[in-house]
C-alpha positions as CSV (number, residue, x, y, z in Angstrom):
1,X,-20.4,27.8,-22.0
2,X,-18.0,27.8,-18.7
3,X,-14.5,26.8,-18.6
4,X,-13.1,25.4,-15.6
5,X,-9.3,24.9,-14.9
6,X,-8.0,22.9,-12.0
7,X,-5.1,23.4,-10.3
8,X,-2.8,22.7,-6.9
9,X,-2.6,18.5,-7.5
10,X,0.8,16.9,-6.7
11,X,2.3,14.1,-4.0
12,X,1.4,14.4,-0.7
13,X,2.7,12.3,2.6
14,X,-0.5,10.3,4.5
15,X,-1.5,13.1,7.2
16,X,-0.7,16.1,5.0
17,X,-2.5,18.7,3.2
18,X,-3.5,20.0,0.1
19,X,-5.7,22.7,-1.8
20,X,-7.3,22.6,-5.1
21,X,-8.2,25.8,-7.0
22,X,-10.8,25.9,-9.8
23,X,-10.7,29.1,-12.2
24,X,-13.9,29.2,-13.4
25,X,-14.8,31.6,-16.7
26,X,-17.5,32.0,-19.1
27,X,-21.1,31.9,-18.7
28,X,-21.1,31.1,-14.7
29,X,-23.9,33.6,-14.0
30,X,-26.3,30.7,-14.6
31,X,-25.0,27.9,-12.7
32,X,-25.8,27.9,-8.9
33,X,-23.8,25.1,-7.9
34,X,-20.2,23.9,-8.1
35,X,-17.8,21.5,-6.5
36,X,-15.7,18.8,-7.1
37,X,-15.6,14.8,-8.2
38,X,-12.9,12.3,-7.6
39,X,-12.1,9.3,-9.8
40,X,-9.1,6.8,-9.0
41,X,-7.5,4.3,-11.1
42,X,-9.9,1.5,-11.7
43,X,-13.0,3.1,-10.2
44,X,-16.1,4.8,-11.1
45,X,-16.1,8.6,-10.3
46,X,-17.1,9.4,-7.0
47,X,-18.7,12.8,-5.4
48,X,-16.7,14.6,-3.2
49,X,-18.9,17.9,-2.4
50,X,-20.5,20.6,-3.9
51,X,-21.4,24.5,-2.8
52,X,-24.2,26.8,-3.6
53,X,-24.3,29.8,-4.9
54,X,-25.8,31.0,-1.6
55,X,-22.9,29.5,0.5
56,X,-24.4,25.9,1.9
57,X,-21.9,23.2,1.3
58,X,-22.8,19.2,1.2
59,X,-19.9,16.7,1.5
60,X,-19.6,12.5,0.6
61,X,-19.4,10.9,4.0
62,X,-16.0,9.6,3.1
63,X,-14.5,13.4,2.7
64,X,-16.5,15.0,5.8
65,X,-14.5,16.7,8.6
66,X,-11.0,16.5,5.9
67,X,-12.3,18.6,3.4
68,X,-13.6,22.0,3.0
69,X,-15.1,23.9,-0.3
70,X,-15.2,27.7,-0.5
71,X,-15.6,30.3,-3.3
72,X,-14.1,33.5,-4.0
73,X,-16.1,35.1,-6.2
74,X,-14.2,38.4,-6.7
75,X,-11.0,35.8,-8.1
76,X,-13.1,33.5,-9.9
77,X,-12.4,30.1,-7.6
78,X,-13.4,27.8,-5.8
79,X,-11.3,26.0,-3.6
80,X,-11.0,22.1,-1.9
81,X,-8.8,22.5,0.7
82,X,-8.0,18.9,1.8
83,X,-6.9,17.9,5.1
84,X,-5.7,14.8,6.7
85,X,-5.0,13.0,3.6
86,X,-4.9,9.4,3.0
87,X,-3.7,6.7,0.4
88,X,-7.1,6.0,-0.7
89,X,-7.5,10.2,-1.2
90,X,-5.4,9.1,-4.4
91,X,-7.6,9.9,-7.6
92,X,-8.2,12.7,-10.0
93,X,-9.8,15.9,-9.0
94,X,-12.5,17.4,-10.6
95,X,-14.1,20.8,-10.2
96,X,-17.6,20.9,-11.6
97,X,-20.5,24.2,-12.6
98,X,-23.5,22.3,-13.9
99,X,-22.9,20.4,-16.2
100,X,-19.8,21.5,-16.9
101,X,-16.1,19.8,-16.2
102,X,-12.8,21.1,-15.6
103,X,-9.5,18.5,-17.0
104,X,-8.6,17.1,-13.8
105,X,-5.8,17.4,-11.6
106,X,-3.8,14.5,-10.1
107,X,-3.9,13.8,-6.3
108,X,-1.5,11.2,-5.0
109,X,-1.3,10.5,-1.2
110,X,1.6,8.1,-0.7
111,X,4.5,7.7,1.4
């Protein structure tokens, strides 16, 4: 079992940043990829971006050149640190190992 606890949601202004943490515990030592998930109101969850255990990182076109996901091992974490924000950023968060899910954390981009 892993169990994944998200973090670092909250209101942000259009242009502005944000980062996500994900404490991650448990049996991680078989999981060799992690990353996030969005899903706002109304909508089917939607990929965000994932990273291996070996560092490559894969993003949704939507997120690319905004977002960035990196893990420190030694704290247990990974991170989405999210850049240039906008309205339709607004969802919950995710964080993902496997098969796995954390609770969510809420991400509101609105002036």
């Amino acid at each position: 079992q892993v169990q994944l606890v998200e973090s670092g949601g909250g209101l942000v202004q259009p242009g502005g940043s944000l980062r996500l943490s994900c404490v991650y515990s448990g049996s991680i030592f078989s999981i060799n990829v992690m990353g996030w998930y969005r899903q706002a109101p109304g909508k089917e969850r939607e990929y965000v971006g994932s990273i291996w255990n070996h560092g490559r990182t894969n993003y949704a076109d939507s997120v690319k050149g905004r977002f960035t996901i990196s893990r420190d091992n030694a704290k247990n974490t990974v991170y989405l640190q999210m850049n240039s924000l906008k309205p339709e950023d607004t969802a919950v968060y995710y964080c993902y190992a496997g098969r796995n899910w954390g609770q969510g954390t809420q991400v509101t981009v609105s002036s």
